[in-house]
N, C-alpha and C positions, 0 to 999 in steps of 0.2 A: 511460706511467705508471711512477711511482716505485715498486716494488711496498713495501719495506722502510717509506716515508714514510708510504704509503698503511696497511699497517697498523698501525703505531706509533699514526696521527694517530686508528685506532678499537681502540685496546686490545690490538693482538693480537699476537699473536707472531710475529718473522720466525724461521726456519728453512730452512736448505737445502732440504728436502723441501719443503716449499711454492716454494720462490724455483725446483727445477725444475718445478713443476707450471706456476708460471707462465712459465717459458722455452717452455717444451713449447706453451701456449696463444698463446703471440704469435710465435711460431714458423709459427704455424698461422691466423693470424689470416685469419676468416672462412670457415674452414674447420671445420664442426662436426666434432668427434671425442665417440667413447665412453672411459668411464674408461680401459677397456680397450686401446686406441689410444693415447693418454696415456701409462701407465706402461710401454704397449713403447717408447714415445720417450722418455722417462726413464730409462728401462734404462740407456739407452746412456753416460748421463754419471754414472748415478747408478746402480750394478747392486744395491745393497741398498735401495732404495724398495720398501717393498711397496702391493699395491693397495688395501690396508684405509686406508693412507694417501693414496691420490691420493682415494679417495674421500672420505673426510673433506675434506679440501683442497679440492676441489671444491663440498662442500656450502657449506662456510665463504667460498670465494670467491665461490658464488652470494650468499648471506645479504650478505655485503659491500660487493655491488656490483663486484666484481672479475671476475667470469666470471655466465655465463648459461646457462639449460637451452635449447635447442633443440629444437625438438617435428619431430619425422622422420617420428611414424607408425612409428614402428618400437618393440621389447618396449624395446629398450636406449636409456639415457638419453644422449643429448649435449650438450654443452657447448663454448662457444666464449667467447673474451674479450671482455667487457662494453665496448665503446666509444659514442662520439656520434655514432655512423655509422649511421644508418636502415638497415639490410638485410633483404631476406628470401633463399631457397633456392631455386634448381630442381636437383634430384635427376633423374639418369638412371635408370631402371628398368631399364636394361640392365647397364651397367659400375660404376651406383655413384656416378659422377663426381655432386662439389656443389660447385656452383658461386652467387655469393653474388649479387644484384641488387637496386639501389638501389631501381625504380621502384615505387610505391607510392599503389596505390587507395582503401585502406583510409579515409585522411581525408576522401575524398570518400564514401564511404557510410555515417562516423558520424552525419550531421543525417539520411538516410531512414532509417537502424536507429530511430534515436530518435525523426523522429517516426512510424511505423510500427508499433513496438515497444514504445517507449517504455524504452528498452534505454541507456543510455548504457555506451558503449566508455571501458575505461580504459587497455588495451593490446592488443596483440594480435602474433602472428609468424604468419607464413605460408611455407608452404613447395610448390611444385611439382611435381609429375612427369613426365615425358615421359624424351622422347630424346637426349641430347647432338646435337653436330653430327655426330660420328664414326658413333657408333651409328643415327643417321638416315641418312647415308648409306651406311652398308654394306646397306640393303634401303629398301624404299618405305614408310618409318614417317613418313614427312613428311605423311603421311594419315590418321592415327594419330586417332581422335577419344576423350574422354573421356564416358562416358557411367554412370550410377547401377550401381553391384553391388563385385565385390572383381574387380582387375585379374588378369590372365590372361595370361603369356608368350605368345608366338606359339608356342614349342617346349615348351611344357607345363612350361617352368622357374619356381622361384619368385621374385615381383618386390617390389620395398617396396611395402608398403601404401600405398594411396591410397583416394582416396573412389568411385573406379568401375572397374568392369571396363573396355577399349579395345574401340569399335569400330573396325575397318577401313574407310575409306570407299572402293570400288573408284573408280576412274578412269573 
């Protein structure tokens, strides 16, 4: 994407500040980051950006179609660059790692939402949690199950929110 064309062609102003916000985001492409994440990678090319402006920038690029919010489950907001690329997320609970994946169910359960419901879908993202491969192989988390409540380290550490505590299924 042409960032400068793209905003001209809806009114807006190009600026440096914005042009690294958008380096910084396709730089990272599919990769969610927080604002916060963002203007330490900005820093680097641009050390007077402040974050009152990556955020601004950011809202503006969501409103535009330029960038997108990413739903983590997590207090902090992310954001990644708005392409024609269907994605969702699976997030490791252990190290963090997000990694980005095409495949997608969703289209198949908008006609039982709707007629069940009576709910029609007009968008939606989803995002994951488990174990990386690394983090599954350094212990037996390959048995790892999902089940209703708030997740729970194995070592009493805290993990990104998801929608259930893990059970362990023994062997």
């Amino acid at each position: 994407m042409d960032l400068q064309k793209h905003m001209k062609k809806q009114g807006l102003k190009f600026t440096p500040q914005r042009a690294s916000v958008f380096d910084v985001l396709c730089d990272n492409q599919g990769k969610p980051m927080t604002a916060d994440m963002i203007h330490a990678a900005c820093l680097e090319k641009n050390p007077h950006l402040g974050l009152t402006t990556v955020y601004r920038t950011l809202e503006l690029f969501c409103k535009s179609g330029i960038a997108m919010h990413v739903h983590m489950h997590e207090p902090a907001e992310f954001y990644e660059l708005a392409t024609d690329r269907h994605h969702h997320h699976m997030v490791c609970v252990e190290c963090g790692q997000v990694e980005s994946f095409d495949e997608c169910m969703v289209d198949e359960m908008k006609e039982i939402i709707l007629d069940r419901h009576d709910f029609v879908i007009t968008s939606h993202c989803l995002s994951v949690f488990g174990y990386c491969p690394t983090c599954s192989a350094q212990s037996d988390r390959s048995r790892v199950k999902d089940v209703v409540g708030r997740p729970e380290h194995p070592e009493g550490k805290p993990v990104f929110s998801t929608t259930g505590p893990r059970e362990v299924i023994s062997s």
